[in-house]
C-alpha positions, 0 to 999 in steps of 0.5 A: 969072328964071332957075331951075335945078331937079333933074332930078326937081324939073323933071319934077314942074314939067312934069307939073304945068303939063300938068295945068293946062294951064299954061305951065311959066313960069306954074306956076313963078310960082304956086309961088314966089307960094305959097311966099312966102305960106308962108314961115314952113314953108319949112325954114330952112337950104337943103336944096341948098347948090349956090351960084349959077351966074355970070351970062352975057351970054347970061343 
């Protein structure tokens, strides 16, 4: 899976995985897993309007 997080959203990400010793990929996943369990708190419209960017053959 690509992401692409703000800049704040990322570091938050990073100091968090440091904390637990996780990999980033491995605390993106815990979050995403706890955010589907809680997806009735999850705002309804996107706070970040930012469309989707294109697939590459790199992607």
């Amino acid at each position: 899976m690509v992401t692409r997080l703000s800049i704040a959203d990322g570091e938050q990400v990073r100091a968090l995985a440091a904390e637990l010793d996780w990999s980033y990929s491995d605390t993106l996943a815990a979050l995403v897993r706890i955010g589907l369990s809680h997806r009735e708190k999850l705002p309804r419209a996107a706070a970040n309007t930012q469309g989707e960017l294109p697939l590459t053959k790199a992607s």
